[in-house]
VEXTORTI-749259 format. One record per residue: residue number from 1; x, y, z of N, C-alpha, C in turn. Coordinates in nm, 3 decimals, always signed. Layout:
N
[NUM, [X, Y, Z], [X, Y, Z], [X, Y, Z]],
...
This chain:
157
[1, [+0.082, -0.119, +0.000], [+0.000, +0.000, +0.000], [+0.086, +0.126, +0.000]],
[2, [+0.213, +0.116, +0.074], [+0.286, +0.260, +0.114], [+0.336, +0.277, -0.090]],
[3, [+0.374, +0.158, -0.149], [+0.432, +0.161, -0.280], [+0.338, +0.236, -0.354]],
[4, [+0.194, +0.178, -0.344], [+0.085, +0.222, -0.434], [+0.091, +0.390, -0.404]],
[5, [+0.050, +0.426, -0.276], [+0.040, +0.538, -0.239], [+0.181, +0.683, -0.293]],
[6, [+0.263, +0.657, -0.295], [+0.364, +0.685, -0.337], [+0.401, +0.718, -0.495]],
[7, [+0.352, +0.601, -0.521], [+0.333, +0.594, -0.653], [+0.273, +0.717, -0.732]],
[8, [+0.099, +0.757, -0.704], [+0.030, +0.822, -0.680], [+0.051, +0.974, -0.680]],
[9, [+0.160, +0.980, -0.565], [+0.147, +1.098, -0.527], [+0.295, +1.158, -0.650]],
[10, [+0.343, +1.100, -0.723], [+0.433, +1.168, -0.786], [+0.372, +1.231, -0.882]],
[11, [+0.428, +1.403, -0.915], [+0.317, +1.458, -0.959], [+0.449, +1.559, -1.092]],
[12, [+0.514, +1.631, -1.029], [+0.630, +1.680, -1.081], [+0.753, +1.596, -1.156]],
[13, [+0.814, +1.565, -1.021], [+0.942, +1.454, -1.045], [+0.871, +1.326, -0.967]],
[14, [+0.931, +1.193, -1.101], [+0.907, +1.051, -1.065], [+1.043, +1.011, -1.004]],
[15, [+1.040, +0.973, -0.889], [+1.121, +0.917, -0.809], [+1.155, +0.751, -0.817]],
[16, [+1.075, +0.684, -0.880], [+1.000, +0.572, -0.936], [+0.960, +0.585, -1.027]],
[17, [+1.027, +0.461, -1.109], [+1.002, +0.408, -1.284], [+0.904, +0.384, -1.265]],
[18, [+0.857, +0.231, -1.178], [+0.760, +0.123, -1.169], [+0.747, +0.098, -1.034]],
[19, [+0.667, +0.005, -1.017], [+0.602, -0.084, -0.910], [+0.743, -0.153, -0.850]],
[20, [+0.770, -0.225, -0.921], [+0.895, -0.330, -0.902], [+1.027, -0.203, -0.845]],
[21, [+1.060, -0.093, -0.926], [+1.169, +0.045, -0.905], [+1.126, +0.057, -0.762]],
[22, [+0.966, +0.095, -0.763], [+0.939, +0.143, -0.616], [+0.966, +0.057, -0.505]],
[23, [+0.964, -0.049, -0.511], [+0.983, -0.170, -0.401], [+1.124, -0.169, -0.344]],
[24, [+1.216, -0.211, -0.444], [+1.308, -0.174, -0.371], [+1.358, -0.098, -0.365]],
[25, [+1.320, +0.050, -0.424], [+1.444, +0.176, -0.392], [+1.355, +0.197, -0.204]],
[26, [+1.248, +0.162, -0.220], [+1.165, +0.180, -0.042], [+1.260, +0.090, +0.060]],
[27, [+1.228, -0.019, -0.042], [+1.343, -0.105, +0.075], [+1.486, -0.080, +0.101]],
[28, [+1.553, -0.064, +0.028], [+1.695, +0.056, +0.004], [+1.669, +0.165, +0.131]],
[29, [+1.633, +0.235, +0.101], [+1.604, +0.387, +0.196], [+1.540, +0.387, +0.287]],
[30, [+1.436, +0.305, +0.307], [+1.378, +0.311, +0.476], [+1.385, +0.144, +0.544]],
[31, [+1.450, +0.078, +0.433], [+1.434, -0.110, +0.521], [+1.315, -0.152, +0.515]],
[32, [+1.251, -0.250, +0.616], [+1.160, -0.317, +0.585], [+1.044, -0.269, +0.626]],
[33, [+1.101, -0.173, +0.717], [+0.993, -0.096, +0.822], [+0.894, +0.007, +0.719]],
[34, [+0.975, +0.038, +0.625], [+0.867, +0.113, +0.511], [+0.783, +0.064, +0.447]],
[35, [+0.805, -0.074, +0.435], [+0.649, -0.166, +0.391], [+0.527, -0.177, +0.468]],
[36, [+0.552, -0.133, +0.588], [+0.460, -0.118, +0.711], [+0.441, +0.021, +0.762]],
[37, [+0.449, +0.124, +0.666], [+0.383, +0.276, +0.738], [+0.257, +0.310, +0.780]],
[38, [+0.209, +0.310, +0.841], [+0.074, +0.363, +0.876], [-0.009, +0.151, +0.890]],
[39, [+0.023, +0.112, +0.947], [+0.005, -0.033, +0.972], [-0.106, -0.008, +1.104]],
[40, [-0.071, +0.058, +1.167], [-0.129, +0.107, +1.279], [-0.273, +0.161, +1.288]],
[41, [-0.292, +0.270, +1.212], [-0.416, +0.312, +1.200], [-0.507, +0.220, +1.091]],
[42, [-0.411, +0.180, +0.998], [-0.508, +0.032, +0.920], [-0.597, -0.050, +0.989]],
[43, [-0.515, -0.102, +1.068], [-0.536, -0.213, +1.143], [-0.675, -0.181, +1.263]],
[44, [-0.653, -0.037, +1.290], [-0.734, +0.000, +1.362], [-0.862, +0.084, +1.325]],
[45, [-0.852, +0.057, +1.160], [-0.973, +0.073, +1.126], [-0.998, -0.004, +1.073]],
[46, [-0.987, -0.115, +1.021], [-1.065, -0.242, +1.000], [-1.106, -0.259, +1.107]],
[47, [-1.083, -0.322, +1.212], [-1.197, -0.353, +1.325], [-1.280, -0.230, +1.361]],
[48, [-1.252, -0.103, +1.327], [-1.394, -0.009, +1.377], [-1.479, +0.000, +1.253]],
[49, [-1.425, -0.057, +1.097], [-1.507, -0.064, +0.986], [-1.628, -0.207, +1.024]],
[50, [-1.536, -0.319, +0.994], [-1.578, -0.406, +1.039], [-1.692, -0.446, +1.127]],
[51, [-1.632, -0.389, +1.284], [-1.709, -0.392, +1.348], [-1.897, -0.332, +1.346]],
[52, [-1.874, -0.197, +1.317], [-1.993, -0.101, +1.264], [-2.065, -0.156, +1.156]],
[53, [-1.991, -0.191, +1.032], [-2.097, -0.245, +0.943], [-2.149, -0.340, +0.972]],
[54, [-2.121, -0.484, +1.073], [-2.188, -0.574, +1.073], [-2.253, -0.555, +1.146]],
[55, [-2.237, -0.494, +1.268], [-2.353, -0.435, +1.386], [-2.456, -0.364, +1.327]],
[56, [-2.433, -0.297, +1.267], [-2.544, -0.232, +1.199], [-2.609, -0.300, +1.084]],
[57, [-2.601, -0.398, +1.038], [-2.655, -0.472, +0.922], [-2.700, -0.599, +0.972]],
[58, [-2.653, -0.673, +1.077], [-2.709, -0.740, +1.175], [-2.837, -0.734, +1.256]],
[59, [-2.774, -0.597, +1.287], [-2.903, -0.509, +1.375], [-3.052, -0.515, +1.300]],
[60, [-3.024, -0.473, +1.198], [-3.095, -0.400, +1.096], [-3.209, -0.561, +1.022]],
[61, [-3.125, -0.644, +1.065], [-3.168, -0.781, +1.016], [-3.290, -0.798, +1.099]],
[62, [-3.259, -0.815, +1.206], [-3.345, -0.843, +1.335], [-3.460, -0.767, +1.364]],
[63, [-3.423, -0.602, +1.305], [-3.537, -0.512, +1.354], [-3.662, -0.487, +1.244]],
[64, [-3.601, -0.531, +1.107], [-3.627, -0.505, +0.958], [-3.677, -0.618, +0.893]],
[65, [-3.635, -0.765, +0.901], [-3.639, -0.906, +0.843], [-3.578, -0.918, +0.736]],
[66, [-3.509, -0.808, +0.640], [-3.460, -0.844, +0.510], [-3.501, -0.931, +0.467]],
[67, [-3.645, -0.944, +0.402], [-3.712, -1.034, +0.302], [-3.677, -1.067, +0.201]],
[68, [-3.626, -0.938, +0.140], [-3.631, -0.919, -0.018], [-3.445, -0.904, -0.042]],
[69, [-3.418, -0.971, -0.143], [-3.323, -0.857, -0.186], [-3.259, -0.795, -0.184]],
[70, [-3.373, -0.707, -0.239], [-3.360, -0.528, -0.221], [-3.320, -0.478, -0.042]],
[71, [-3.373, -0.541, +0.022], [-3.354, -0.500, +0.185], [-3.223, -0.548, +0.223]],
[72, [-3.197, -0.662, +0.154], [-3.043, -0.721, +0.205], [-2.918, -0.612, +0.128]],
[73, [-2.977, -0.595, +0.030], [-2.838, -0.485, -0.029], [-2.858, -0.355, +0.007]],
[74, [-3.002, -0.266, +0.062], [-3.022, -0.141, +0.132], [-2.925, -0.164, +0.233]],
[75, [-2.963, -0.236, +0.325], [-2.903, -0.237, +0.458], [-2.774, -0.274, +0.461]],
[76, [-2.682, -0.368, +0.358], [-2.580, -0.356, +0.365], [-2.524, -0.251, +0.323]],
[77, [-2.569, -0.197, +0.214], [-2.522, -0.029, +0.163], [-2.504, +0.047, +0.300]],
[78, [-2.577, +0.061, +0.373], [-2.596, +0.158, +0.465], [-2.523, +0.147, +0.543]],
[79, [-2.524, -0.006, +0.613], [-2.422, -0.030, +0.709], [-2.291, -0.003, +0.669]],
[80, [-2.213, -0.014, +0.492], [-2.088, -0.029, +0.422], [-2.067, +0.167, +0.434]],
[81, [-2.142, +0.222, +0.400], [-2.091, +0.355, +0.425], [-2.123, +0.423, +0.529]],
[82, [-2.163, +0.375, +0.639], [-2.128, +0.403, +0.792], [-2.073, +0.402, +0.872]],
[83, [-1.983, +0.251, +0.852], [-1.880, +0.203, +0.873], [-1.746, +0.285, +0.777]],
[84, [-1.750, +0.288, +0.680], [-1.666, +0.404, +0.599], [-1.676, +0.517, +0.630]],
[85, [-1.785, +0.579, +0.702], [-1.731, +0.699, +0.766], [-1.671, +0.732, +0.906]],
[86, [-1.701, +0.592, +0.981], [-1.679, +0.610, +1.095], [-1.515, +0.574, +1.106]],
[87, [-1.482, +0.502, +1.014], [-1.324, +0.453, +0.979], [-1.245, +0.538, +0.928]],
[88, [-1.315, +0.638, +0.783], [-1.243, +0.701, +0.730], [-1.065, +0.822, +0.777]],
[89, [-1.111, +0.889, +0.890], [-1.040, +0.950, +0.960], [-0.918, +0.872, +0.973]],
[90, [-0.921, +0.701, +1.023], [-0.788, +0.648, +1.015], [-0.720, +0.643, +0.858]],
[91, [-0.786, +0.645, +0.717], [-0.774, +0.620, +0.689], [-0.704, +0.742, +0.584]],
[92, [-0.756, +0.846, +0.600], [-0.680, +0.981, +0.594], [-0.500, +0.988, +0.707]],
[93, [-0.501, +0.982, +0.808], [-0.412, +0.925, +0.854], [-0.250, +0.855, +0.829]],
[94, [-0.345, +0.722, +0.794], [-0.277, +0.602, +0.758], [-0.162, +0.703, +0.606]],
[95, [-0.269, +0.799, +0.513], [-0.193, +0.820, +0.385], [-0.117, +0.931, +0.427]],
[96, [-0.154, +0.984, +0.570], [-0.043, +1.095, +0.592], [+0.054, +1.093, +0.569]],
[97, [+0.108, +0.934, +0.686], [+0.213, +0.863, +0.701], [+0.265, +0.784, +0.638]],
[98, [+0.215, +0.807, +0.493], [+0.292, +0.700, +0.408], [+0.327, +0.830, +0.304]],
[99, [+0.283, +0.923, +0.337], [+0.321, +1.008, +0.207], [+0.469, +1.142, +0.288]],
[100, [+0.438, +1.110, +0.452], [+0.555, +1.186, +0.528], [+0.707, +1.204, +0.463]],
[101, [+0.709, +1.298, +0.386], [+0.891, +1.351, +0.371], [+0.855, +1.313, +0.223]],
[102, [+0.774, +1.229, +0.154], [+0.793, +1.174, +0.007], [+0.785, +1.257, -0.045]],
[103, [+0.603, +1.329, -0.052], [+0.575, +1.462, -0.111], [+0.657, +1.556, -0.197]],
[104, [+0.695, +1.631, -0.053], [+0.833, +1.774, -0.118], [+0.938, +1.653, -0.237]],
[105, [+0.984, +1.565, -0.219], [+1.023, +1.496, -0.298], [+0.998, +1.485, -0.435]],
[106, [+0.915, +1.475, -0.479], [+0.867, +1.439, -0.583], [+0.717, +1.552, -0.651]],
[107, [+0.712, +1.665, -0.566], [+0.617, +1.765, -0.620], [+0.613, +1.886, -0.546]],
[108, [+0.539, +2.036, -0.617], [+0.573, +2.112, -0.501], [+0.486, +2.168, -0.384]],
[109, [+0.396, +2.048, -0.372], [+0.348, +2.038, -0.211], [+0.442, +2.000, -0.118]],
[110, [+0.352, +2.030, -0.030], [+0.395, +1.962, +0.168], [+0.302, +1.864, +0.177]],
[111, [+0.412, +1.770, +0.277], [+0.339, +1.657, +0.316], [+0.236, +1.719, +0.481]],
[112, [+0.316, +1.837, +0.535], [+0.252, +1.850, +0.629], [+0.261, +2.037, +0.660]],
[113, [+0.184, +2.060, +0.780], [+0.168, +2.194, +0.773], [+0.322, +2.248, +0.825]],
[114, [+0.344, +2.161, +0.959], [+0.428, +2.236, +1.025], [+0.569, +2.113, +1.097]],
[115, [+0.680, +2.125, +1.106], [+0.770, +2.045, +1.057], [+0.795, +1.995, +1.238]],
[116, [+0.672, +1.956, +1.266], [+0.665, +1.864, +1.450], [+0.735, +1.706, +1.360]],
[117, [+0.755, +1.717, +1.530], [+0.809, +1.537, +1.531], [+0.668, +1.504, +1.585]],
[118, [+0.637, +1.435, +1.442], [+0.497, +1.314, +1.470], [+0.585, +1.188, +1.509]],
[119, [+0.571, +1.135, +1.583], [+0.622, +0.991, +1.570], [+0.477, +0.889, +1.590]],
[120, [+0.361, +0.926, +1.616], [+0.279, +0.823, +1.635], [+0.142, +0.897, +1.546]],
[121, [+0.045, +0.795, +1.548], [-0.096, +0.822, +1.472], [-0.142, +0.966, +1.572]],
[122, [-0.127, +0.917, +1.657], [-0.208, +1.087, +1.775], [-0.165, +1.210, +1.710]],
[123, [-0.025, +1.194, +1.692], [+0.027, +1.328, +1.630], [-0.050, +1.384, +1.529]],
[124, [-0.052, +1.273, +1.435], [-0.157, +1.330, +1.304], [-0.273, +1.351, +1.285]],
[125, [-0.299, +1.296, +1.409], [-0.463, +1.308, +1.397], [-0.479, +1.464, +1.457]],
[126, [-0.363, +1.503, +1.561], [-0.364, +1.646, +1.646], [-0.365, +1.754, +1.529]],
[127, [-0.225, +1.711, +1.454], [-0.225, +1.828, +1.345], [-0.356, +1.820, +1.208]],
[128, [-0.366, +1.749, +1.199], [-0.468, +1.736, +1.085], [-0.581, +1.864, +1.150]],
[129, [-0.603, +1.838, +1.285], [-0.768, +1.879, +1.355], [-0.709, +2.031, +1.369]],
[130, [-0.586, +2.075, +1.425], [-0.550, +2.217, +1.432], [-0.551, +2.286, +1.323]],
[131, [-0.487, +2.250, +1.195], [-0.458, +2.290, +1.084], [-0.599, +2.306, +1.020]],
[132, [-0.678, +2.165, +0.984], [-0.784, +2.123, +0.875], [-0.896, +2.118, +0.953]],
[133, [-0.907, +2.132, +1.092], [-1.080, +2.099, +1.119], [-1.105, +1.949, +1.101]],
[134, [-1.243, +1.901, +1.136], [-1.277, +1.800, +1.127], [-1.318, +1.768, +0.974]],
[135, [-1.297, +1.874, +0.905], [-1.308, +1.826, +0.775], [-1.172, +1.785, +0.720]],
[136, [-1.053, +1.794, +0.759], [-0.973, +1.722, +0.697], [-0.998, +1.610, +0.729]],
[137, [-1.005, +1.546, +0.810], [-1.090, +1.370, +0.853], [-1.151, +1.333, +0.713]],
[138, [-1.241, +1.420, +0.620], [-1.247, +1.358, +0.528], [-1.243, +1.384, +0.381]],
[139, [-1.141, +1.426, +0.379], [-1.097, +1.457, +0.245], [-1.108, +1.361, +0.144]],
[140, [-1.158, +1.367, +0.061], [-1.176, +1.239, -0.057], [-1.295, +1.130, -0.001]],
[141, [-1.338, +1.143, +0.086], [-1.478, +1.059, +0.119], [-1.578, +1.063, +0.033]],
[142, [-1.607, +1.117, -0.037], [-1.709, +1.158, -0.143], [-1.735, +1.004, -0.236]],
[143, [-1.559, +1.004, -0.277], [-1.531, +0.881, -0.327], [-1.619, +0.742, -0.269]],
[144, [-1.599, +0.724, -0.138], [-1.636, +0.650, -0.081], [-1.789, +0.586, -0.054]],
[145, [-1.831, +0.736, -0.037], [-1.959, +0.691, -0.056], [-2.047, +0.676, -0.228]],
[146, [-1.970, +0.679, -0.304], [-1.984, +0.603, -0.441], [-1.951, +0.417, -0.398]],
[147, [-1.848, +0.410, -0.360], [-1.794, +0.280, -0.395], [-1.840, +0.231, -0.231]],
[148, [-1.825, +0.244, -0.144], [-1.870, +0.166, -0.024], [-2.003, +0.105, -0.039]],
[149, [-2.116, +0.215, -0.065], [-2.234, +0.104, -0.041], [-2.238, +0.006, -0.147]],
[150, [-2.201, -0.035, -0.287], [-2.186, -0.079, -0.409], [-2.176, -0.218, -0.308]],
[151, [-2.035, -0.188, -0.281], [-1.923, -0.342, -0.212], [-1.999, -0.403, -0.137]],
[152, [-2.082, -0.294, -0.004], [-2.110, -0.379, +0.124], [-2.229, -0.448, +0.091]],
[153, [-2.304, -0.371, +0.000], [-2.447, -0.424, -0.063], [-2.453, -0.565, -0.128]],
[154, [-2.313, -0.544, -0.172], [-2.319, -0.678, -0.283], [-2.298, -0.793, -0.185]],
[155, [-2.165, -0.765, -0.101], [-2.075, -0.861, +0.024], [-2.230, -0.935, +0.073]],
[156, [-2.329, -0.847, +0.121], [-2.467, -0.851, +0.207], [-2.588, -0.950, +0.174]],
[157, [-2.610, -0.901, +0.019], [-2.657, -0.966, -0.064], [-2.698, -1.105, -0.083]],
């Protein structure tokens, strides 16, 4: 994911030929530990994605009967982008920290506002909220709620 992301963000100068270039010049320059950036807030939003959509589509089973269908892919829709919003914030996050120091690298943005030692997810979540408001939490969500209820509807189905 940190490769993909990276990838992505080259906008000016490519720092990276390919997929395969990107792998190991990452592994070269940060070791193995760069295959695992933002591992942390991943991890910790799958179980609050997870968790939420099935609670709520579960729920929704019991209170609703999902007869039809149509009720099994409503309610998974609903539950799939509820759970996507309630996750999203890690997931803004997670690309902070995979895009930290690359950015200025390769275009002429910033990866961040102000040049703190983040060393953990708290940090970013602090500066994101000082800088961006609770709307940086969701930058590019829009996306999401295109493609989330699609997935969870179908998964549900």
């Amino acid at each position: 994911d940190v490769t993909r992301t990276r990838l992505q963000l080259q906008v000016t100068q490519h720092k990276y030929k390919n997929f395969t270039n990107a792998i190991t010049t990452l592994y070269k320059e940060e070791g193995i530990k760069g295959y695992f950036l933002g591992m942390s807030p991943t991890l910790i939003g799958i179980v609050i994605y997870s968790g939420i959509s099935f609670c709520i589509y579960f729920s929704s089973k019991e209170v609703f009967g999902h007869e039809s269908y149509k009720q099994h892919f409503f309610f998974g829709s609903l539950a799939g982008i509820l759970g996507q919003f309630c996750s999203y914030p890690l997931d803004v996050v997670r690309k902070r920290i995979q895009a930290e120091g690359f950015v200025e690298k390769v275009s002429d943005f910033k990866s961040r506002h102000e040049k703190l030692a983040l060393t953990n997810q708290i940090g970013y979540f602090k500066e994101i909220y000082k800088f961006e408001g609770i709307r940086g939490f969701f930058k590019g969500f829009s996306m999401n709620v295109i493609k989330a209820p699609i997935g969870a509807g179908i998964v549900h189905s």
